[in-house]
N, C-alpha and C positions, 0 to 999 in steps of 0.2 A: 504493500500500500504506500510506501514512502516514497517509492521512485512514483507511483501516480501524482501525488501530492506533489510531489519535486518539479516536474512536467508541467502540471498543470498551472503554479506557480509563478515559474520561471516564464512560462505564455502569455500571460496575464499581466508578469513587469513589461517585460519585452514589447508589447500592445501599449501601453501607456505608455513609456517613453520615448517612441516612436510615431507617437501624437501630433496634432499642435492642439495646445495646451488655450491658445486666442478661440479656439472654434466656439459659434453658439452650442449651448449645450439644449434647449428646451426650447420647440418651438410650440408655443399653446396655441397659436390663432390656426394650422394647420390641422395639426396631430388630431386624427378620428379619436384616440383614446386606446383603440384597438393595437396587441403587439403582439406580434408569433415569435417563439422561441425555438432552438435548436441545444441541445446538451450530449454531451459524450464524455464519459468517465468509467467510473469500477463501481460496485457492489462488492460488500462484504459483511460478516455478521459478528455482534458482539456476543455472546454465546457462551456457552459450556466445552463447546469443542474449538479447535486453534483452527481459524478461519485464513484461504487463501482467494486474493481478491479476484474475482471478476468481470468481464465487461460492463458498462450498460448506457443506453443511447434511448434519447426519448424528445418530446418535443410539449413546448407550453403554448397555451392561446389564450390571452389575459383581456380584458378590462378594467380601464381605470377609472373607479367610481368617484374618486374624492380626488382632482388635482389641479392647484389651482396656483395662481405665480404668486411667490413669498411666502406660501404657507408652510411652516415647520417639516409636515408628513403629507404622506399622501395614500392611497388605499386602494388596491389591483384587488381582483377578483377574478384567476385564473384559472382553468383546468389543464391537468399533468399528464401525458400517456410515457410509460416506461418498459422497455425493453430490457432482461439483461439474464446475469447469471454468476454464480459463485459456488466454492465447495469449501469443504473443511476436513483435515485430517489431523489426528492424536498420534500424537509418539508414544505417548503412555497407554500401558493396557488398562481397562479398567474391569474392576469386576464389577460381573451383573450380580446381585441379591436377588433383584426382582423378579421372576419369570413369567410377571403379567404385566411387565411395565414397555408402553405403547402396545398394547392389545399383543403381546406373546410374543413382542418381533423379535427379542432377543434370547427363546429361550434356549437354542441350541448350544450359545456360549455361556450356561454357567458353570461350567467347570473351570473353562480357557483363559473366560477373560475377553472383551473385545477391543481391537484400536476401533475406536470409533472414526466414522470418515459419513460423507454426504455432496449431493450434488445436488445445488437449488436451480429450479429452471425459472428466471422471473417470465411469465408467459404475455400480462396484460396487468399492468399496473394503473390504474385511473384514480386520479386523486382532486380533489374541490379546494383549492387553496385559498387562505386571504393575506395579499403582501400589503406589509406595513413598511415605507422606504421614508429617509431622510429626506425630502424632497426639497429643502434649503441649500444642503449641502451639496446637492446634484445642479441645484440650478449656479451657484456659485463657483464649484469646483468640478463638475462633471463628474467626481464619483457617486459612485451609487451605494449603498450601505442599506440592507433591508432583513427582516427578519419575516417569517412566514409560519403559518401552518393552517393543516388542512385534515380534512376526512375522503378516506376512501375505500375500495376495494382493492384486492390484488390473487389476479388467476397464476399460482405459481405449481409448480411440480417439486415433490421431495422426496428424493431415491437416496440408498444409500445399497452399498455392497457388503453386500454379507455371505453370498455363493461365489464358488468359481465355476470356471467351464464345465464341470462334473453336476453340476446341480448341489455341490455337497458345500457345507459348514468352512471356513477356512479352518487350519490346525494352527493356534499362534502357540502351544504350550513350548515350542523349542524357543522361541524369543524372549519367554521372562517379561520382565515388566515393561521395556520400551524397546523402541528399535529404531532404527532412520527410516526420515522418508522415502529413502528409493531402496531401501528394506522391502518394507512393506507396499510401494509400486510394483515393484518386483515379483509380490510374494501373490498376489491378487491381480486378476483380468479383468479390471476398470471398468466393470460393464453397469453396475450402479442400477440390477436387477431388480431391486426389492422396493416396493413403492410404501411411501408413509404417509405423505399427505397429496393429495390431489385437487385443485378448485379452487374455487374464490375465499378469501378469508379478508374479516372488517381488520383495517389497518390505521388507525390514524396516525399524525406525521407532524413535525415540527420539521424545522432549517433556519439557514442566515446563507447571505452573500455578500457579496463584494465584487465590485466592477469597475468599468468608467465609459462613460458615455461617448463614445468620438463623434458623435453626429448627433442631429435631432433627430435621424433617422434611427441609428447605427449604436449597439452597446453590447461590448463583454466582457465578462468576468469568471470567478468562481463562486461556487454554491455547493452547500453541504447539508443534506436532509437525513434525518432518522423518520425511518416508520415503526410502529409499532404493535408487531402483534397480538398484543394482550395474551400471552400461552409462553411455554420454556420449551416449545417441540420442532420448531424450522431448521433445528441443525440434528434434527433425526435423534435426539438425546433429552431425556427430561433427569434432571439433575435432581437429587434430595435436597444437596444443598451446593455450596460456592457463589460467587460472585455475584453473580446475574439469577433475581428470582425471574424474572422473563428474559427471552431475548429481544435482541433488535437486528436492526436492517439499514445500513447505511449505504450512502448512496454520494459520491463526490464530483464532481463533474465542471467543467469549463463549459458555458453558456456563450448563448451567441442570440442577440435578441433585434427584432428587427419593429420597429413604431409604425403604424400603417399611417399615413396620409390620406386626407378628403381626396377625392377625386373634383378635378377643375383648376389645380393648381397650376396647370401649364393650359396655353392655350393650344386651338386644334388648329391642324394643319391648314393653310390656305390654298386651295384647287387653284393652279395657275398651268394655263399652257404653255406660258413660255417664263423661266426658265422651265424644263421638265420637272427636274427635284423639285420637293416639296419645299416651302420656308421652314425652317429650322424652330424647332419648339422653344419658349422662351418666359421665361419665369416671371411674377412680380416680384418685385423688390417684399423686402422679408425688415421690421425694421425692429428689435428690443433693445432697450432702455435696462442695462444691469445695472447701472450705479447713478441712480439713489435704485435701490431694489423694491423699498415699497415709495406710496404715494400716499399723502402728501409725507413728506419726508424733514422732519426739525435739524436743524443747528443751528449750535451758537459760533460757528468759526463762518465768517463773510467768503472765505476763500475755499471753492467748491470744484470738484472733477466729473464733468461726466461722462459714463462711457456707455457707449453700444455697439452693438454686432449688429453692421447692414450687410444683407446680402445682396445681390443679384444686381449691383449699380454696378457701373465702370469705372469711377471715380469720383473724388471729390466734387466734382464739377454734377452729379446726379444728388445731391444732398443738401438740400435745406437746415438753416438751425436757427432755430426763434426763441429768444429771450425776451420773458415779458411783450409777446407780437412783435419786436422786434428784431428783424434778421441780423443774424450774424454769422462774419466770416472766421472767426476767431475759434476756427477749430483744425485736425488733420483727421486723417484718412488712409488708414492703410491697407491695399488692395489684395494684399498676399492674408491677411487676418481676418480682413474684414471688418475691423477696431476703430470708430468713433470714436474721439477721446476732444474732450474740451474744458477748457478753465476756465472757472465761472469768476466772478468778482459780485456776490448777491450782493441785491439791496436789501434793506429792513424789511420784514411781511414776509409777502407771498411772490414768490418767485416760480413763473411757468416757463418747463423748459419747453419745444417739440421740436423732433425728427423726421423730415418727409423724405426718403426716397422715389427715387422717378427712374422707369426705363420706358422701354416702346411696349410693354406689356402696363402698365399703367403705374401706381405707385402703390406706398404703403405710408403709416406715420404712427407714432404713439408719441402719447406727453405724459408729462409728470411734473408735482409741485412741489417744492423745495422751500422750507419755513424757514429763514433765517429770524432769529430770535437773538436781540442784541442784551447783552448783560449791564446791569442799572449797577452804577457804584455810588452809594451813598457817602458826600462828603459830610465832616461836622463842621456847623459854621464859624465863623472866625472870632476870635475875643482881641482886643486892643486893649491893654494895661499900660499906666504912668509906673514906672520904677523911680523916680525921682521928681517929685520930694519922695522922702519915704513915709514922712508922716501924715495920716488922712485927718485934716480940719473938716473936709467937706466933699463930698460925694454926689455927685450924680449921672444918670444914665441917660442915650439918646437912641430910640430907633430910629436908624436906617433905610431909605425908601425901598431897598434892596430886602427881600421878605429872610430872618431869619440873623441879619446881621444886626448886630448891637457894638455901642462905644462904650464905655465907663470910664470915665473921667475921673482921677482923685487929684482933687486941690488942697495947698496949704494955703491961710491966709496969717501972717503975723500980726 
Protein backbone atom coordinates (compact mmCIF):
# COMPACT_ATOMS: atom_id res chain seq x y z
CA UNK A 1 0.00 0.00 0.00
CA UNK A 2 2.84 2.58 0.57
CA UNK A 3 4.28 2.56 -2.94
CA UNK A 4 0.32 3.21 -3.92
CA UNK A 5 0.39 6.20 -1.46
CA UNK A 6 3.85 7.06 -2.64
CA UNK A 7 2.50 7.22 -6.48
CA UNK A 8 -0.35 8.73 -5.95
CA UNK A 9 1.39 11.45 -3.93
CA UNK A 10 4.08 12.37 -5.69
CA UNK A 11 1.19 12.94 -8.89
CA UNK A 12 -0.64 15.18 -7.12
CA UNK A 13 2.70 17.43 -6.08
CA UNK A 14 3.81 17.17 -9.54
CA UNK A 15 0.03 18.47 -10.90
CA UNK A 16 0.27 21.44 -8.65
CA UNK A 17 3.45 22.63 -9.25
CA UNK A 18 3.25 22.54 -12.64
CA UNK A 19 0.25 24.85 -12.51
CA UNK A 20 -0.16 28.41 -12.96
CA UNK A 21 -0.96 29.37 -9.68
CA UNK A 22 -2.72 33.33 -11.58
CA UNK A 23 -5.45 30.97 -13.09
CA UNK A 24 -9.27 31.61 -12.13
CA UNK A 25 -10.07 29.12 -9.85
CA UNK A 26 -14.26 29.32 -9.60
CA UNK A 27 -16.25 30.30 -12.28
CA UNK A 28 -20.04 30.72 -10.68
CA UNK A 29 -21.86 32.79 -13.60
CA UNK A 30 -21.17 29.51 -15.89
CA UNK A 31 -20.75 26.32 -13.93
CA UNK A 32 -24.29 24.10 -14.22
CA UNK A 33 -23.35 22.84 -10.77
CA UNK A 34 -23.15 19.52 -12.26
CA UNK A 35 -19.33 17.57 -12.11
CA UNK A 36 -18.33 13.94 -13.40
CA UNK A 37 -15.49 12.35 -11.61
CA UNK A 38 -12.99 9.70 -12.72
CA UNK A 39 -10.79 7.75 -9.69
CA UNK A 40 -8.16 4.83 -9.99
CA UNK A 41 -6.28 3.59 -6.92
CA UNK A 42 -6.12 0.17 -4.54
CA UNK A 43 -8.41 -1.43 -2.07
CA UNK A 44 -7.44 -3.19 0.96
CA UNK A 45 -8.97 -4.26 4.28
CA UNK A 46 -8.33 -3.56 7.84
CA UNK A 47 -9.06 -6.84 9.39
CA UNK A 48 -8.00 -9.81 11.24
CA UNK A 49 -6.01 -11.21 8.47
CA UNK A 50 -2.63 -9.39 6.86
CA UNK A 51 -4.38 -7.68 3.98
CA UNK A 52 -2.58 -7.27 0.34
CA UNK A 53 -3.77 -4.33 -1.69
CA UNK A 54 -5.74 -4.38 -4.60
CA UNK A 55 -6.89 -2.51 -7.77
CA UNK A 56 -9.99 -0.25 -7.96
CA UNK A 57 -11.38 2.22 -10.47
CA UNK A 58 -14.60 3.90 -10.25
CA UNK A 59 -16.24 7.05 -11.32
CA UNK A 60 -18.52 10.13 -9.39
CA UNK A 61 -21.56 12.34 -10.67
CA UNK A 62 -22.01 15.18 -8.10
CA UNK A 63 -24.32 18.07 -7.60
CA UNK A 64 -23.78 21.14 -5.94
CA UNK A 65 -26.54 22.07 -3.69
CA UNK A 66 -25.05 24.83 -1.58
CA UNK A 67 -22.25 27.11 -3.42
CA UNK A 68 -22.12 30.24 -3.53
CA UNK A 69 -18.84 33.17 -3.80
CA UNK A 70 -17.37 33.81 -0.38
CA UNK A 71 -19.01 31.52 1.52
CA UNK A 72 -16.95 29.53 4.18
CA UNK A 73 -18.31 25.74 2.67
CA UNK A 74 -20.12 24.55 0.27
CA UNK A 75 -22.25 21.17 -0.02
CA UNK A 76 -22.18 18.31 -3.24
CA UNK A 77 -24.51 15.65 -3.32
CA UNK A 78 -22.85 12.83 -5.31
CA UNK A 79 -23.36 9.21 -6.33
CA UNK A 80 -20.02 6.73 -6.36
CA UNK A 81 -19.94 3.47 -8.75
CA UNK A 82 -16.60 1.30 -7.65
CA UNK A 83 -15.00 -1.33 -9.38
CA UNK A 84 -12.14 -3.31 -7.74
CA UNK A 85 -10.56 -6.09 -5.70
CA UNK A 86 -8.17 -7.28 -2.84
CA UNK A 87 -6.93 -10.42 -0.93
CA UNK A 88 -5.31 -11.34 2.21
CA UNK A 89 -2.98 -13.87 3.42
CA UNK A 90 -1.56 -15.12 7.36
CA UNK A 91 2.00 -16.33 7.82
CA UNK A 92 0.67 -17.45 11.12
CA UNK A 93 -1.21 -20.71 11.53
CA UNK A 94 -4.14 -20.30 13.46
CA UNK A 95 -6.12 -22.79 15.34
CA UNK A 96 -9.62 -23.23 14.67
CA UNK A 97 -11.75 -24.01 18.26
CA UNK A 98 -14.77 -23.44 16.51
CA UNK A 99 -16.05 -26.01 14.08
CA UNK A 100 -19.38 -24.18 13.41
CA UNK A 101 -17.71 -20.82 13.10
CA UNK A 102 -18.95 -19.33 9.41
CA UNK A 103 -21.45 -22.06 9.14
CA UNK A 104 -18.78 -25.22 9.33
CA UNK A 105 -16.25 -23.61 6.74
CA UNK A 106 -13.45 -24.46 8.64
CA UNK A 107 -14.12 -27.65 10.05
CA UNK A 108 -11.70 -29.97 8.29
CA UNK A 109 -8.70 -27.81 9.88
CA UNK A 110 -9.18 -28.46 13.45
CA UNK A 111 -6.52 -30.58 14.15
CA UNK A 112 -3.82 -28.45 11.40
CA UNK A 113 -4.50 -25.27 12.16
CA UNK A 114 -5.34 -22.91 9.09
CA UNK A 115 -3.15 -19.91 7.27
CA UNK A 116 -5.99 -18.14 6.72
CA UNK A 117 -5.87 -16.38 3.03
CA UNK A 118 -9.01 -14.74 0.94
CA UNK A 119 -9.94 -13.07 -2.20
CA UNK A 120 -12.41 -10.17 -2.35
CA UNK A 121 -14.10 -9.47 -5.78
CA UNK A 122 -15.41 -5.76 -5.36
CA UNK A 123 -18.34 -6.53 -8.13
CA UNK A 124 -20.66 -3.02 -7.86
CA UNK A 125 -20.20 -0.71 -5.38
CA UNK A 126 -22.83 2.29 -5.32
CA UNK A 127 -22.76 4.67 -2.75
CA UNK A 128 -25.10 8.28 -1.95
CA UNK A 129 -22.44 10.75 -0.64
CA UNK A 130 -22.68 14.23 0.90
CA UNK A 131 -19.34 16.57 0.38
CA UNK A 132 -18.80 19.07 2.68
CA UNK A 133 -15.54 21.39 0.86
CA UNK A 134 -13.74 24.43 2.09
CA UNK A 135 -15.07 26.51 -0.41
CA UNK A 136 -13.16 29.98 0.65
CA UNK A 137 -10.18 28.35 0.58
CA UNK A 138 -10.68 26.92 -3.18
CA UNK A 139 -11.82 30.13 -4.21
CA UNK A 140 -8.69 31.99 -2.86
CA UNK A 141 -6.14 29.25 -3.38
CA UNK A 142 -7.57 26.72 -5.77
CA UNK A 143 -7.12 23.95 -3.21
CA UNK A 144 -9.65 21.93 -2.55
CA UNK A 145 -9.90 20.33 1.07
CA UNK A 146 -13.25 18.27 1.71
CA UNK A 147 -14.58 15.72 3.93
CA UNK A 148 -17.54 13.29 2.96
CA UNK A 149 -19.64 10.50 3.76
CA UNK A 150 -22.32 8.56 2.55
CA UNK A 151 -24.72 5.26 2.43
CA UNK A 152 -24.73 2.55 0.37
CA UNK A 153 -24.61 -0.99 -1.06
CA UNK A 154 -21.85 -3.09 -2.30
CA UNK A 155 -22.28 -6.52 -4.67
CA UNK A 156 -18.91 -8.13 -3.66
CA UNK A 157 -17.78 -11.91 -3.82
CA UNK A 158 -15.64 -13.74 -0.80
CA UNK A 159 -13.72 -16.81 -1.64
CA UNK A 160 -11.06 -18.17 0.12
CA UNK A 161 -8.82 -21.58 -0.55
CA UNK A 162 -9.16 -24.15 1.45
CA UNK A 163 -9.00 -27.20 -1.27
CA UNK A 164 -6.31 -28.16 -3.63
CA UNK A 165 -6.47 -29.77 -7.18
CA UNK A 166 -7.43 -33.14 -5.35
CA UNK A 167 -10.79 -31.74 -3.81
CA UNK A 168 -8.86 -32.48 -0.49
CA UNK A 169 -8.07 -30.20 2.82
CA UNK A 170 -4.43 -28.74 2.58
CA UNK A 171 -1.99 -30.62 5.17
CA UNK A 172 -0.13 -27.42 6.86
CA UNK A 173 0.93 -29.92 10.05
CA UNK A 174 4.67 -30.07 8.53
CA UNK A 175 4.87 -26.10 8.80
CA UNK A 176 4.28 -25.50 12.54
CA UNK A 177 3.05 -22.22 13.20
CA UNK A 178 4.10 -19.84 10.29
CA UNK A 179 5.60 -20.16 7.11
CA UNK A 180 6.41 -17.43 4.19
CA UNK A 181 4.54 -16.25 1.73
CA UNK A 182 5.75 -18.06 -1.24
CA UNK A 183 5.68 -21.10 1.22
CA UNK A 184 2.53 -21.36 1.32
CA UNK A 185 1.81 -19.82 -2.67
CA UNK A 186 3.73 -22.74 -3.29
CA UNK A 187 2.00 -25.12 -1.19
CA UNK A 188 -1.75 -24.29 -2.40
CA UNK A 189 -3.23 -23.98 -6.27
CA UNK A 190 -4.77 -20.32 -5.92
CA UNK A 191 -7.95 -21.31 -7.03
CA UNK A 192 -9.99 -19.60 -4.11
CA UNK A 193 -12.69 -22.41 -4.58
CA UNK A 194 -14.77 -22.17 -1.51
CA UNK A 195 -17.21 -19.32 -1.49
CA UNK A 196 -18.31 -17.39 1.94
CA UNK A 197 -20.04 -14.51 1.09
CA UNK A 198 -21.87 -13.70 -2.04
CA UNK A 199 -24.33 -10.34 -2.81
CA UNK A 200 -25.17 -7.08 -1.87
CA UNK A 201 -24.24 -6.08 1.63
CA UNK A 202 -25.46 -2.38 3.43
CA UNK A 203 -22.17 -0.56 3.65
CA UNK A 204 -21.90 2.91 4.96
CA UNK A 205 -18.74 5.04 4.31
CA UNK A 206 -16.83 8.18 5.46
CA UNK A 207 -13.59 9.95 3.49
CA UNK A 208 -11.45 13.39 3.17
CA UNK A 209 -9.44 14.72 0.12
CA UNK A 210 -7.25 17.00 -1.02
CA UNK A 211 -6.68 18.49 -4.42
CA UNK A 212 -6.36 21.67 -6.53
CA UNK A 213 -8.29 23.09 -8.92
CA UNK A 214 -6.27 24.16 -12.38
CA UNK A 215 -9.40 25.30 -14.12
CA UNK A 216 -12.96 26.36 -13.58
CA UNK A 217 -13.33 23.59 -15.45
CA UNK A 218 -10.57 21.02 -14.42
CA UNK A 219 -9.41 19.48 -10.76
CA UNK A 220 -7.39 16.61 -9.04
CA UNK A 221 -6.33 15.29 -6.26
CA UNK A 222 -6.26 12.50 -3.77
CA UNK A 223 -9.14 10.93 -1.70
CA UNK A 224 -9.28 8.28 0.84
CA UNK A 225 -12.72 6.57 1.92
CA UNK A 226 -13.41 3.66 4.44
CA UNK A 227 -16.78 1.75 4.01
CA UNK A 228 -18.13 -0.08 6.56
CA UNK A 229 -19.54 -3.34 6.84
CA UNK A 230 -21.09 -3.48 10.13
CA UNK A 231 -19.87 -7.60 10.57
CA UNK A 232 -15.86 -9.10 11.38
CA UNK A 233 -16.55 -11.70 8.13
CA UNK A 234 -15.07 -9.89 4.50
CA UNK A 235 -11.76 -11.30 5.12
CA UNK A 236 -13.39 -14.82 5.38
CA UNK A 237 -12.32 -14.94 9.33
CA UNK A 238 -14.41 -13.99 12.20
CA UNK A 239 -12.07 -13.30 15.10
CA UNK A 240 -13.03 -13.91 19.12
CA UNK A 241 -11.10 -11.22 19.65
CA UNK A 242 -7.81 -8.75 18.52
CA UNK A 243 -7.89 -5.52 17.03
CA UNK A 244 -10.76 -4.89 14.97
CA UNK A 245 -14.24 -5.83 16.42
CA UNK A 246 -15.49 -5.33 12.71
CA UNK A 247 -13.72 -4.96 9.61
CA UNK A 248 -13.21 -2.37 7.18
CA UNK A 249 -12.77 -1.58 3.54
CA UNK A 250 -10.47 1.01 2.37
CA UNK A 251 -10.27 2.60 -0.75
CA UNK A 252 -7.31 5.33 -1.81
CA UNK A 253 -7.26 6.72 -5.01
CA UNK A 254 -6.09 9.96 -7.28
CA UNK A 255 -9.31 11.72 -8.62
CA UNK A 256 -9.71 13.53 -11.74
CA UNK A 257 -12.96 15.80 -11.72
CA UNK A 258 -14.26 17.55 -14.46
CA UNK A 259 -17.22 20.90 -13.65
CA UNK A 260 -19.83 20.73 -16.44
CA UNK A 261 -20.67 24.20 -18.01
CA UNK A 262 -24.28 25.73 -19.28
CA UNK A 263 -24.57 25.12 -22.71
CA UNK A 264 -24.41 28.63 -24.95
CA UNK A 265 -21.23 29.77 -23.72
CA UNK A 266 -19.72 29.89 -27.18
CA UNK A 267 -21.52 31.07 -29.94
CA UNK A 268 -22.60 28.95 -33.03
CA UNK A 269 -21.18 28.77 -36.05
CA UNK A 270 -21.94 31.28 -38.86
CA UNK A 271 -23.15 29.57 -42.53
CA UNK A 272 -20.93 31.49 -44.97
CA UNK A 273 -20.10 30.60 -48.50
CA UNK A 274 -17.30 32.19 -48.80
CA UNK A 275 -14.78 31.71 -47.00
CA UNK A 276 -15.79 27.66 -46.99
CA UNK A 277 -14.52 27.11 -43.14
CA UNK A 278 -16.79 27.98 -40.75
CA UNK A 279 -15.99 31.22 -38.32
CA UNK A 280 -14.03 30.01 -35.44
CA UNK A 281 -16.06 29.71 -32.08
CA UNK A 282 -15.48 32.42 -29.67
CA UNK A 283 -16.14 33.12 -26.06
CA UNK A 284 -17.55 36.02 -23.98
CA UNK A 285 -15.37 37.79 -21.91
CA UNK A 286 -15.51 35.97 -18.23
CA UNK A 287 -14.87 38.95 -15.75
CA UNK A 288 -14.21 38.00 -11.39
CA UNK A 289 -13.43 40.46 -8.81
CA UNK A 290 -11.04 38.36 -6.15
CA UNK A 291 -9.92 41.01 -4.20
CA UNK A 292 -12.08 42.62 -2.16
CA UNK A 293 -13.66 38.98 -2.14
CA UNK A 294 -16.87 39.89 -0.56
CA UNK A 295 -19.06 43.18 -1.08
CA UNK A 296 -19.53 45.63 0.39
CA UNK A 297 -16.14 45.34 1.63
CA UNK A 298 -14.64 47.90 5.03
CA UNK A 299 -11.23 49.48 5.68
CA UNK A 300 -9.63 51.70 7.59
CA UNK A 301 -6.39 51.88 5.26
CA UNK A 302 -7.30 54.67 2.02
CA UNK A 303 -4.78 52.80 0.04
CA UNK A 304 -6.42 49.68 -1.70
CA UNK A 305 -5.56 46.68 -4.56
CA UNK A 306 -7.70 45.36 -6.73
CA UNK A 307 -7.53 42.25 -8.51
CA UNK A 308 -9.36 40.17 -11.09
CA UNK A 309 -9.19 37.37 -13.53
CA UNK A 310 -10.41 38.58 -17.18
CA UNK A 311 -10.80 36.04 -19.48
CA UNK A 312 -11.20 35.92 -23.03
CA UNK A 313 -10.04 39.95 -23.84
CA UNK A 314 -6.99 40.50 -25.94
CA UNK A 315 -5.70 43.17 -23.85
CA UNK A 316 -5.61 46.00 -21.93
CA UNK A 317 -7.16 47.89 -24.47
CA UNK A 318 -10.63 45.25 -24.19
CA UNK A 319 -11.06 46.43 -20.21
CA UNK A 320 -12.99 49.14 -18.73
CA UNK A 321 -12.31 50.23 -14.95
CA UNK A 322 -14.76 52.66 -13.03
CA UNK A 323 -14.07 54.24 -9.96
CA UNK A 324 -16.96 55.98 -8.37
CA UNK A 325 -18.60 56.12 -12.49
CA UNK A 326 -15.42 57.37 -13.15
CA UNK A 327 -13.06 55.62 -15.62
CA UNK A 328 -9.82 54.91 -15.14
CA UNK A 329 -6.65 54.09 -16.62
CA UNK A 330 -4.64 53.55 -13.73
CA UNK A 331 -4.50 49.93 -13.90
CA UNK A 332 -2.29 46.66 -15.81
CA UNK A 333 -3.04 43.69 -17.43
CA UNK A 334 -1.43 40.67 -17.99
CA UNK A 335 -2.30 38.46 -20.87
CA UNK A 336 -0.36 35.23 -20.09
CA UNK A 337 -2.48 35.26 -16.35
CA UNK A 338 -5.05 36.86 -17.03
CA UNK A 339 -4.51 39.22 -13.75
CA UNK A 340 -6.23 42.77 -13.24
CA UNK A 341 -4.58 44.38 -10.65
CA UNK A 342 -5.14 48.08 -9.78
CA UNK A 343 -4.24 50.71 -6.90
CA UNK A 344 -6.81 52.32 -5.46
CA UNK A 345 -6.28 55.66 -3.42
CA UNK A 346 -10.37 55.51 -1.65
CA UNK A 347 -12.01 58.29 -0.74
CA UNK A 348 -14.12 58.52 2.76
CA UNK A 349 -17.66 56.35 2.37
CA UNK A 350 -18.51 54.29 -0.30
CA UNK A 351 -16.22 53.50 -2.95
CA UNK A 352 -17.66 51.51 -6.35
CA UNK A 353 -15.37 49.64 -8.16
CA UNK A 354 -16.45 48.00 -11.82
CA UNK A 355 -14.94 45.80 -14.53
CA UNK A 356 -16.22 45.46 -18.15
CA UNK A 357 -14.66 43.24 -20.54
CA UNK A 358 -15.49 43.49 -24.24
CA UNK A 359 -14.72 41.10 -27.23
CA UNK A 360 -16.61 40.43 -30.78
CA UNK A 361 -18.68 37.81 -28.75
CA UNK A 362 -20.14 40.69 -26.42
CA UNK A 363 -18.92 41.58 -22.83
CA UNK A 364 -19.12 40.74 -19.39
CA UNK A 365 -18.67 43.14 -15.88
CA UNK A 366 -19.00 42.69 -12.11
CA UNK A 367 -18.79 45.46 -9.26
CA UNK A 368 -18.05 45.61 -5.87
CA UNK A 369 -18.14 48.20 -2.95
CA UNK A 370 -15.36 49.01 -0.91
CA UNK A 371 -16.02 51.15 2.79
CA UNK A 372 -13.21 53.20 3.48
CA UNK A 373 -13.82 54.14 7.19
CA UNK A 374 -11.49 56.88 8.38
CA UNK A 375 -10.28 56.80 12.13
CA UNK A 376 -11.55 59.89 14.52
CA UNK A 377 -8.43 60.93 16.80
CA UNK A 378 -9.77 62.67 19.74
CA UNK A 379 -7.55 65.73 20.79
CA UNK A 380 -7.66 67.27 24.47
CA UNK A 381 -8.13 70.89 24.28
CA UNK A 382 -5.54 73.29 25.04
CA UNK A 383 -4.97 75.15 28.72
CA UNK A 384 -2.66 78.49 28.71
CA UNK A 385 -1.15 79.18 32.21
CA UNK A 386 0.94 82.43 33.73
CA UNK A 387 4.02 80.96 35.55
CA UNK A 388 5.03 84.39 36.52
CA UNK A 389 4.13 86.11 38.88
CA UNK A 390 3.87 83.10 40.91
CA UNK A 391 1.74 84.56 43.37
CA UNK A 392 -2.20 84.44 42.60
CA UNK A 393 -3.93 88.10 43.91
CA UNK A 394 -6.50 87.60 41.39
CA UNK A 395 -7.84 85.10 38.92
CA UNK A 396 -9.95 84.93 36.12
CA UNK A 397 -11.09 82.84 33.19
CA UNK A 398 -12.01 83.68 29.31
CA UNK A 399 -13.95 81.46 26.62
CA UNK A 400 -12.61 81.39 23.54
CA UNK A 401 -14.99 81.65 20.32
CA UNK A 402 -13.15 78.43 19.38
CA UNK A 403 -15.60 75.61 21.16
CA UNK A 404 -13.78 73.96 23.89
CA UNK A 405 -10.65 76.37 24.32
CA UNK A 406 -10.33 78.29 27.49
CA UNK A 407 -7.58 81.19 28.96
CA UNK A 408 -6.95 81.40 32.66
CA UNK A 409 -5.24 84.27 33.48
CA UNK A 410 -3.59 84.79 37.03
CA UNK A 411 -2.73 88.21 38.19
CA UNK A 412 -0.77 89.92 40.91
CA UNK A 413 -1.61 93.38 41.94
CA UNK A 414 0.71 95.18 44.79
Amino acid sequence: MKRYLRFISISVILLVFTSNFQAQHINYKDDSGWNLGFNIGGTWQQSDVTSETGYGIGFTLGKALYEKEGKLLSFDLRLRYLNGTNEGLDTENSLILDSNQLDGLYKDYINSGNFHNHKMDINNMWDLEGVITLNRLREKTGIILYGFGGLGITDYSLNTDLLGEDGMPYDYTALGNSASESTLRDLRDGDYETTVSDGYKFMPSLGAGIGYQFSPRFSAGIEHKINFPLNDKIDAFEATGGPFVNDRLHYTALTFRWNLFRGGRNRPTVATTTPVSPAPLRNKPVVNIINPIHSPYATHNNNFTVKANVYYVAGKSNITFRHNGLISNDFSYNSSSKRFTSHLFLVPGKNIIEIIGKNEAGYDSESKVIIYEQAINALPPPIVTFLNPSFIKYSASKELPHPGIKILIFLEFN
